[in-house]
N, C-alpha and C positions, 0 to 999 in steps of 0.2 A: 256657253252658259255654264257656269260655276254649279257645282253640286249642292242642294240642298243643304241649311243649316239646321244640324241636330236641336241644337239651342233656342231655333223659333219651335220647336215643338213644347219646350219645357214653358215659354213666353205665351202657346197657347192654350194650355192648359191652367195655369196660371190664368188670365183673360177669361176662363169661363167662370173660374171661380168668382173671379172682380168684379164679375159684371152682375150679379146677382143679388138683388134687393135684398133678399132673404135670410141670405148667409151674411150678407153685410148687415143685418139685424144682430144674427147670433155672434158676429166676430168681429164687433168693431174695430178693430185696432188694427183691421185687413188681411190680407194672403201677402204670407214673404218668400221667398226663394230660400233655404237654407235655415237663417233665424229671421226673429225679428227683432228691430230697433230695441235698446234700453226703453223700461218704463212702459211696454205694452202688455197689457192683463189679459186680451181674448181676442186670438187670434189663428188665421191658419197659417201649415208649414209645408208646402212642397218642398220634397228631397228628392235627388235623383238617388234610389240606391244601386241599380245596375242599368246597365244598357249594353249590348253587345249589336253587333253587324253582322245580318246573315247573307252570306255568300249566295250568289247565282250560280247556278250549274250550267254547263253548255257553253256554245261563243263567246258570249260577252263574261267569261269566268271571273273577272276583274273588277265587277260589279255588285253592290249589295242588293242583294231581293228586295229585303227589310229591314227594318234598324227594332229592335223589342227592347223595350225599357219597362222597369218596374218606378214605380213613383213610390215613397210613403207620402201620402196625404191626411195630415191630420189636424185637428182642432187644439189647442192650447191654451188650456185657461188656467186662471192663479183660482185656489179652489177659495177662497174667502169669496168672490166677487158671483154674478148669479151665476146659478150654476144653465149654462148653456150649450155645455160639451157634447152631452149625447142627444142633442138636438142637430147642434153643426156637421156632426159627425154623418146623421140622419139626411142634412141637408146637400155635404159632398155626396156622397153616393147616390143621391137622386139627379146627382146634376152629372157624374161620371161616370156611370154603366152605361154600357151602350150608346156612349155619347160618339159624337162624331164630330173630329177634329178638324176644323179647318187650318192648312198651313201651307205657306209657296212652297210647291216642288213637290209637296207629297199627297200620296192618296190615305188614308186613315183604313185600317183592318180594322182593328179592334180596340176598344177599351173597354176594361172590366176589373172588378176588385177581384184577389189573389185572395187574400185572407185581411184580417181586418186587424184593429191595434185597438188596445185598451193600458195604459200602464196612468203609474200615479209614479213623479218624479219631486224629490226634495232640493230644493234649493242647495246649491253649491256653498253659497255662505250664510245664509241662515233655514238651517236643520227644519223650523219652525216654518217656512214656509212651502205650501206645497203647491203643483202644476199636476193636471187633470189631461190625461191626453186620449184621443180619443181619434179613430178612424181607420184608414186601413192602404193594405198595398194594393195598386192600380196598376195592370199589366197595359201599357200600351203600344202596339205594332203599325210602324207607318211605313208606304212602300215611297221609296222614292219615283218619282214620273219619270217616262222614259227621257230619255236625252237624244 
């Protein structure tokens, strides 16, 4: 059996966000990986900012214990449009503290925000427009299942 992909972990956190009536209220324009499409006003951004592999000690030396990844998860909105950011924001972290990840191959430790994010960002080409960003970093630790 092939080792665990890191990548369905990023697919399922993402998934809890999508799947949420509520947050799909504050963030129409959905949860993206990275950015989102041209032309969407209010929405969220998973980013992977770190992840490293922690090593097993003893026999199976060769092996990761756990894989720890930091997420920023945050809300995006054009600031003309309602304002819904520190609602979203309110609404990730209710839905990813303590949450508990399901994913093939792995067992879930932990999920918990690190510290959180607030900035206001100016449009690249026009100065005049502004993005509201809102949320925080999400420490998440999954163990891979034995083999």
């Amino acid at each position: 059996m092939p080792p665990p992909d890191a990548s369905d972990v990023d697919a399922a956190l993402i998934a809890v966000l999508r799947a949420d009536p509520t947050l799909t209220q504050l963030a129409p324009d959905g949860v993206w990986y990275q950015q989102a499409d041209a032309g969407k006003k209010q929405f969220v951004i998973v980013s992977l900012a770190d992840h490293r592999d922690v090593g097993q000690f003893g026999p199976a030396q060769h092996r990761t214990a756990y894989e720890d990844a930091l997420y920023l998860v945050k809300s995006v909105e054009l600031m003309s449009t309602t304002n819904n950011s520190k609602a979203a924001a309110a609404r990730i972290h209710a839905l990813l503290e303590d949450a508990t990840l399901i994913v093939a191959g792995y067992t879930c430790m932990t999920v918990h925000r690190e510290s959180r994010a607030r900035f206001i960002e100016k449009d690249q080409v026009d100065p005049s427009i502004k993005w509201a960003h809102r949320g925080g970093n999400y420490r998440v630790q999954m163990a891979p299942d034995a083999v």
